[in-house]
C-alpha positions in Angstrom: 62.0 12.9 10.9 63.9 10.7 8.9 64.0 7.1 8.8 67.5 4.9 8.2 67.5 1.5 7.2 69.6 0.0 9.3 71.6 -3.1 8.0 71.1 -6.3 9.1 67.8 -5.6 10.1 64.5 -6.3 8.2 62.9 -3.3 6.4 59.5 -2.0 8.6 57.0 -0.2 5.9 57.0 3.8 6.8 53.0 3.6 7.8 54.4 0.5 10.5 57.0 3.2 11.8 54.0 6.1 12.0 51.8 4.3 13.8 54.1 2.7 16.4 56.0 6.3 16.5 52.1 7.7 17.4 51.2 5.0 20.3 54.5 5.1 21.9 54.2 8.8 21.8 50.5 8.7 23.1 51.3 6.1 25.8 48.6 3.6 26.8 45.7 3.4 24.0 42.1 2.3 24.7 40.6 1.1 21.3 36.8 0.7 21.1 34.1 0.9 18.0 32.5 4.4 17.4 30.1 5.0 14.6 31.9 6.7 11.8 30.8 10.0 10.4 29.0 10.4 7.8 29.1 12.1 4.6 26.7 14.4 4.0 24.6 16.5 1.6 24.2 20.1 3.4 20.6 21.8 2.3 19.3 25.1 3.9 17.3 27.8 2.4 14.7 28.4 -0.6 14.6 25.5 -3.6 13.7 27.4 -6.1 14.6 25.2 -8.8 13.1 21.2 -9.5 15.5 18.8 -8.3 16.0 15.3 -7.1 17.6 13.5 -4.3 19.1 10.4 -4.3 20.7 8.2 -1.9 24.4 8.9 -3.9 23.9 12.3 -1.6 23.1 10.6 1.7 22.3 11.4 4.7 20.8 14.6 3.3 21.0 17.3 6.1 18.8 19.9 6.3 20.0 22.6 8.8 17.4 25.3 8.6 13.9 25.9 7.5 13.9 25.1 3.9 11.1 26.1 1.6 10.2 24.6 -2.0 8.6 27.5 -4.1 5.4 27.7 -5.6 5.7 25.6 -8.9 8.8 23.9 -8.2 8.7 19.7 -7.9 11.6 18.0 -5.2 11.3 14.5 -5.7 12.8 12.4 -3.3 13.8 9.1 -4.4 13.5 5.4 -2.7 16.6 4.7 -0.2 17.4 8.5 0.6 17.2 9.3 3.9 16.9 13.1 4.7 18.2 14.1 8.7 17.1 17.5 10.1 19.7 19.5 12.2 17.5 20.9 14.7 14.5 22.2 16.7 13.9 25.2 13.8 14.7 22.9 10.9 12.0 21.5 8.4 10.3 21.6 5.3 7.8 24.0 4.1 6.2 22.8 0.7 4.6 25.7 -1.3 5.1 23.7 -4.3 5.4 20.1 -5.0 7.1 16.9 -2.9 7.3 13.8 -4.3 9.0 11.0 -1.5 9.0 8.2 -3.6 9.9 5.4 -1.2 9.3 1.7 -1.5 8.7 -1.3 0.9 12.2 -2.5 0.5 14.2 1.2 0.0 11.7 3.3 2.0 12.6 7.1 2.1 13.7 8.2 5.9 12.6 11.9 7.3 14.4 11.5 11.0 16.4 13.5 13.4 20.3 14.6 12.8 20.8 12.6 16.4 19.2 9.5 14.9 22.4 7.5 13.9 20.7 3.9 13.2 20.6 5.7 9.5 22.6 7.5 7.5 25.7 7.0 9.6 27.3 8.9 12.7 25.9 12.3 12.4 24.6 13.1 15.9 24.6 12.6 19.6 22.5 9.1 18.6 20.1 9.4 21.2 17.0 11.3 19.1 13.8 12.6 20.9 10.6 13.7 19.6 10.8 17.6 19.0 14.0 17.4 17.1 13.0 18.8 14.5 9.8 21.0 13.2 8.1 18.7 10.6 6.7 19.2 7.3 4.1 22.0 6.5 2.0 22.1 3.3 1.0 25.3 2.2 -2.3 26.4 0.1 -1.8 25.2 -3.2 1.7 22.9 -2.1 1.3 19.3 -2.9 3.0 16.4 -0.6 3.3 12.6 -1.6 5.0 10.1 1.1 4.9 7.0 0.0 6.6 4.2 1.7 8.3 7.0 3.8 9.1 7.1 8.0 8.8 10.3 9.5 10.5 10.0 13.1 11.6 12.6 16.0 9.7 15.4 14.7 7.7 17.9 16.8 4.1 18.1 16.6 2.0 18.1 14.3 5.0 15.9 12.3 2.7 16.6 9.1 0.2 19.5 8.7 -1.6 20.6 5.9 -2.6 24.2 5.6 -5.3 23.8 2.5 -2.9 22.0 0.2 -2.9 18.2 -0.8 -1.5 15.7 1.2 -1.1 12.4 0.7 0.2 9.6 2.7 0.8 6.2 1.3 1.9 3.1 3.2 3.8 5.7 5.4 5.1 5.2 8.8 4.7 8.2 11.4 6.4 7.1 14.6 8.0 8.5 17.9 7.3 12.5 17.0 5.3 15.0 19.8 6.4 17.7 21.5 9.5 18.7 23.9 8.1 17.5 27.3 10.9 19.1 29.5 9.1 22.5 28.3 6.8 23.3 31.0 5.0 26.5 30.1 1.8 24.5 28.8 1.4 21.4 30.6 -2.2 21.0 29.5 -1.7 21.6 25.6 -2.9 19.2 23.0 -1.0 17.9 20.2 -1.0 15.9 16.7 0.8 13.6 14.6 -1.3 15.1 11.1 -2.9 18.1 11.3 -5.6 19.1 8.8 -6.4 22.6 8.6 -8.3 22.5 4.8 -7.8 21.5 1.6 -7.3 17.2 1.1 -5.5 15.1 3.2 -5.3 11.2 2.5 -3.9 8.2 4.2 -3.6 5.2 2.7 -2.0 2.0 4.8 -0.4 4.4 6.7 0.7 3.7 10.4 0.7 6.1 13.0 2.5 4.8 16.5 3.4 6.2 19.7 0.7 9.3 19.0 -0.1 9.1 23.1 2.7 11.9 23.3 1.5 14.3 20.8 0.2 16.2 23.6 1.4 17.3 27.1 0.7 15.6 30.0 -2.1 16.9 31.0 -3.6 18.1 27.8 -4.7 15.5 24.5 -3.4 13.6 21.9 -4.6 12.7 18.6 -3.1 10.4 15.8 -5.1 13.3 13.5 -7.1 16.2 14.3 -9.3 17.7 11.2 -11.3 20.6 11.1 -11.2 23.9 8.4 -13.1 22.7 6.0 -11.7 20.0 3.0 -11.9 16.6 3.1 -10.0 13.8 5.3 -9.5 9.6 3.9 -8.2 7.4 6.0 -8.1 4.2 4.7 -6.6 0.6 5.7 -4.9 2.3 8.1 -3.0 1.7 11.8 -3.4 3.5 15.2 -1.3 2.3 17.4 -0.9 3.9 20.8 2.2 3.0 23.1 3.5 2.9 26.1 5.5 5.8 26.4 4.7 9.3 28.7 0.7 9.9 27.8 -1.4 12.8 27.5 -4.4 13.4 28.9 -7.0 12.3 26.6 -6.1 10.4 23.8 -7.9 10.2 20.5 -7.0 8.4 17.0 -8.7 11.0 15.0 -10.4 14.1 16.0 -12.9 16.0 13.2 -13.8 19.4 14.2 -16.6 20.6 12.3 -16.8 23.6 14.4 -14.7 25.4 11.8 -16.4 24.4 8.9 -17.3 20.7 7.9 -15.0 18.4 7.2 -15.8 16.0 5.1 -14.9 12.8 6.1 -14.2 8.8 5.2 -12.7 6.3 7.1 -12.8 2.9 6.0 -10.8 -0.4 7.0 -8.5 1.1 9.4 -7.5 -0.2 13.0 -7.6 1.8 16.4 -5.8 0.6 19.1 -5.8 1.6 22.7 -6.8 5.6 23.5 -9.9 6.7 24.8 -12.1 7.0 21.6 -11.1 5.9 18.0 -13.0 8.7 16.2 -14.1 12.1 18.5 -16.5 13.9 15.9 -17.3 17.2 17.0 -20.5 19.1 14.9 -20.3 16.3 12.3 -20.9 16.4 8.9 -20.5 13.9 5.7 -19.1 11.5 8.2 -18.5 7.8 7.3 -17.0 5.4 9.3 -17.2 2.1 8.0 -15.0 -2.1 8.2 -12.8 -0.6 11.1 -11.4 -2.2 14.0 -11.3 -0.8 17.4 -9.9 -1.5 20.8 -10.3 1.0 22.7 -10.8 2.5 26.5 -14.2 4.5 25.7 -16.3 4.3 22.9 -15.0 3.6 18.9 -17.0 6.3 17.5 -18.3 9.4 19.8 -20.6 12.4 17.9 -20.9 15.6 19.7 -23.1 18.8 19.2 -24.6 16.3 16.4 -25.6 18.6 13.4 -25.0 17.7 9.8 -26.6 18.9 6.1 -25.8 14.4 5.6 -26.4 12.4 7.8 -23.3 9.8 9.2 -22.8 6.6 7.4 -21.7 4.2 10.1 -21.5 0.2 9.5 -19.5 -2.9 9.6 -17.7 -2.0 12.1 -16.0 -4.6 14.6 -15.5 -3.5 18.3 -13.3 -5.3 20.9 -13.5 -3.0 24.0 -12.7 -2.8 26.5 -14.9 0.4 26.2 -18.9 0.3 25.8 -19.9 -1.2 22.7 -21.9 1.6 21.1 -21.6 5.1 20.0 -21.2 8.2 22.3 -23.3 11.5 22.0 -23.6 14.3 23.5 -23.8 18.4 23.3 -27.1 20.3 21.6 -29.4 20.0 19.4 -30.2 23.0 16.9 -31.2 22.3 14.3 -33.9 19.1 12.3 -31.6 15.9 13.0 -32.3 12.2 12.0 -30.0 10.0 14.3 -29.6 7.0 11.7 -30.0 3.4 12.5 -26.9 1.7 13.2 -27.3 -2.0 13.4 -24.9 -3.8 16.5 -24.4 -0.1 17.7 -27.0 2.0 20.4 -26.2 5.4 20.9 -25.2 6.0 24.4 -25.9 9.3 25.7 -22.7 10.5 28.1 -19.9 12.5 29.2 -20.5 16.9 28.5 -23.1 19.9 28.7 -24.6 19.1 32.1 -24.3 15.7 30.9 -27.5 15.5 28.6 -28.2 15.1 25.3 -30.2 19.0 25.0 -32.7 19.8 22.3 -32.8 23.1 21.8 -35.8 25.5 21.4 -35.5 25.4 17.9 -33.9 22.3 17.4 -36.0 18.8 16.4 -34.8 15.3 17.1 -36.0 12.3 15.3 -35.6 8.8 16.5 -36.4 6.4 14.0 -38.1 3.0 14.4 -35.4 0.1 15.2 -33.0 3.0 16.8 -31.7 2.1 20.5 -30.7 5.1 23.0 -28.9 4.1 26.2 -27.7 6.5 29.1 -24.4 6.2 30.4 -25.2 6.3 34.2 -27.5 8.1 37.0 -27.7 12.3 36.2 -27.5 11.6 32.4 -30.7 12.3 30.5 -32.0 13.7 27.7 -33.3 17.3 27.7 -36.1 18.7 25.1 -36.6 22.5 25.0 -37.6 21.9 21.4 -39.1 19.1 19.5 -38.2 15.0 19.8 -39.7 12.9 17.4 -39.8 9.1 18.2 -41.2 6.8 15.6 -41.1 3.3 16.9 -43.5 1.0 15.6 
């Protein structure tokens, strides 16, 4: 089309013409404010080279499983926020990640549907289960620091005999796909520790109530494998969102091999017990906080080469004030002293405490044993030792 000036008549700028040419064209026009889309940096596949990203590529969108190799370093720099594209999309580290976030520029792992950052990129409603994660590989090394991990499925971090560590990181609103219905009494975790080292360090972990199905459990972090677990001046914070079964803020499973543990200073709130130690071993708990609906600490199948250090520890209720045992007996055991707390004999295994024929139970002097209610007692096919005095 071309356009005249007509004489007489004040010259109207082409893009003026264009635009009322357009609405006159479209008829009636409804304006209203949509998020814009976002640029983006596309990743997908093997990194097989070091590299680093930077918030000049933002939102980083990863839309398949992507893999750093064995002896390559991504390092991930404070403000970049990194979106996954869907329920088969994370990041597998066999070699190095560096997230290198700070309190002010923290570095974002979240869903391609979450559109509070990074721009319009999604439907901006994200869910838990959006995407698959990050998995840490034997010999893979992972470093979050000052990093939120949202929307992911469950476990949101696992470590598979590598090194992780997590440092005033923030692990919020990630569990499974609860409109799947084939496993409805399937557990779940927000870090999963399978061997090697895993540390947290003022890290927060929120919302972990839906880690697991409905009628299966939860945990904020479930250890066992072998390795050591730190947990240290850390947050467990459960919500108020759909709940699993059973909740636990950390679960060490020394059925698989010991796992030695340390937390120190931390803060469980709400759940049923803070810290669920099954077959313990080089267990410390020590400074914490907990408000929970059962007991803070619970031991089960008690058996350990060293002996639990447990002290200092504050706790609110509304659960017993003590520490929970149960299971068998099968080996020489020395329940240790622990001053405020009584042990409290309760819940599995015919509900008893069960000494087994070859198994010897020491109480020392000073120690307090309690039993939960009527039908739970304490059962010695073997030897019980107890030296008050």
């Amino acid at each position: 089309m071309r356009i005249r000036h007509v004489p007489g008549c004040r010259k109207i700028p082409t893009l003026g013409i264009a635009v009322a040419l357009t609405l006159a064209l479209a008829g009636p026009v409804a304006l209203e404010t949509a998020t814009p889309a976002a640029a983006q940096t596309t990743v997908c596949g093997a990194i097989n080279q070091s590299q680093t990203w930077d918030p000049n590529g933002n939102p980083f969108v990863v839309t398949c499983d992507t893999a750093v190799s064995s002896g390559v370093t991504l390092t991930i720099l404070a403000g970049t926020i990194v979106k996954f594209a869907g329920a088969g999309t994370g990041l597998v580290v066999n070699g190095s990640l560096q997230a290198q976030g700070t309190g002010q520029a923290p570095v974002v792992f979240t869903s391609i549907n979450d559109n509070n950052v990074g721009g319009g990129t999604g439907t901006g409603t994200p869910a838990p289960a959006d995407w698959s994660g990050v998995q840490v590989n034997g010999g893979g090394t992972l470093n979050l620091t000052y990093t939120t991990v949202s929307y992911a499925a469950s476990p949101a971090v696992s470590n598979n005999g590598g090194t992780v560590e997590l440092t005033n990181a923030m692990l919020t609103a990630n569990g499974p796909d609860l409109s799947y219905t084939g496993c409805p009494t399937c557990s779940g975790e927000v870090v999963s520790h399978s061997g090697g080292a895993t540390s947290l360090n003022g890290t927060t972990i929120t919302g972990f109530e839906r880690a697991g199905y409905p009628g299966g459990a939860a945990y904020g972090v479930n250890a066992t494998g072998g390795g050591t677990l730190s947990i240290s001046n850390s947050n467990f914070v459960v919500g108020s969102g759909p709940s699993a079964r059973f909740v636990y803020g950390a679960l060490i499973d020394g059925s698989r091999g010991a796992v030695a543990t340390s937390i120190t200073g931390s803060t469980f709130s709400g759940g049923i017990d803070g810290v669920y130690a099954t077959y313990p071993d080089a267990l410390t708990v020590t400074g914490n906080t907990f408000t929970t609906s059962n007991y803070p600490i619970f031991l089960a199948h008690p058996r350990w080469s060293t002996a639990p250090t447990i002290s200092g520890n504050t706790v609110l209720g509304p659960g017993p004030v003590g520490i929970g045992l149960d299971g068998h007996v099968s080996g020489n055991l020395t329940l240790p002293v622990v001053a405020g707390l009584p042990y409290v004999v309760d819940n599995c295994d015919g509900c008893a405490l069960t000494v087994d024929p070859a198994g010897t139970l020491t109480l020392p002097a000073g120690l307090v044993m309690k039993f939960r209610a009527l039908g739970v007692g304490l059962v010695v096919d073997g030897t019980l030792q107890a030296q008050g005095t």
